[in-house]
Structure formats: C-alpha cells, structure tokens
N, C-alpha and C positions, 0 to 999 in steps of 0.2 A: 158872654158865654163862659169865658175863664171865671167868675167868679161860680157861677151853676155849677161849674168841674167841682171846683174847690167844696164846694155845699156836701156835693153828693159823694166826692170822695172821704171827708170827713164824716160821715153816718155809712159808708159801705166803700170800706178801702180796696177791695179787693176786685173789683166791677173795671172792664175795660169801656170807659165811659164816650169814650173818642169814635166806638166804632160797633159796638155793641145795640142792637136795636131789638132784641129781646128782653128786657132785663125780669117784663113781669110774666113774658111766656115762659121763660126758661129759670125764675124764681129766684133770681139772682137779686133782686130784693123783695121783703116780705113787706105783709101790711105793714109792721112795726114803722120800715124803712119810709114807707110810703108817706107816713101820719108825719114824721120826721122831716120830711121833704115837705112835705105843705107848710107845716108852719115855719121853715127856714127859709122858703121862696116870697111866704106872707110878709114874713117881716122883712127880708133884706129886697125887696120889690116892691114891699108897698099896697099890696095886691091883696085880694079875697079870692079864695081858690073855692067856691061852690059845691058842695058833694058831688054835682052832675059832673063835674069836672075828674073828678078822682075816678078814672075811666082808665085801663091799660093803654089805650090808642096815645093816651098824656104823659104815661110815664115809661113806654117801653124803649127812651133813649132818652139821652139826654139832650138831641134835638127837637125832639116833643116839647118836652118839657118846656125847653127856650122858646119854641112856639106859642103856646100855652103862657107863659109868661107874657111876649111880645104882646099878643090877642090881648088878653086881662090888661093891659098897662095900656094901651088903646084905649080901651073900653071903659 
C-alpha cells in the first residue's frame, strides 16, 4: 500500500490519499490522472487493469484501488 501512496502522490500531490474516499466524486483527480494511475499500477503490479475496471467505485480512494489491485494479482 506505501508504494500506491507513493504512485498516486507522484501524478496528484495534493490528494489526501490516507483518508479521502472521494477522489473521483469530488474531482480531485481527472481522467488525465486516472489513465496515469492505470498504467503505473499496470506496470509496477504486473496487472492488466480492463476498461470495465476504470469504474469511480476503483478509484475513489486509494483503498479501492489496493483492492482492485489485490483482486487483479489474484486473478
């Protein structure tokens, strides 16, 4: 999970990542951010992140996300 912080603090420094579970209701990252986040989780995970996947319920925190991660590295 420290290195997800690290990911998404590096493409959107300004995001409180720890505790924030809005991020795509309240626009606190844009598509831009989003596309950025996929292919930085693709590669340092190893993972294929599916369009169906690029869904707000996946990226509205950054325990989403780690979920989402988790699931996909499962799978």
């Amino acid at each position: 999970m420290e290195e997800l912080i690290r990911i998404l603090e590096e493409i959107q420094p300004d995001a409180d990542y720890e505790n924030c579970t809005t991020l795509i209701d309240d626009e606190i990252l844009s598509s831009l951010d989003v596309m950025s986040i996929v292919a930085e989780l693709e590669d340092e995970y190893d993972i294929r992140i599916l369009p169906v996947e690029i869904v707000p319920a996946n990226f509205n925190s950054a325990e989403a996300m780690w979920q989402m991660v988790q699931r996909l590295r499962e799978g």
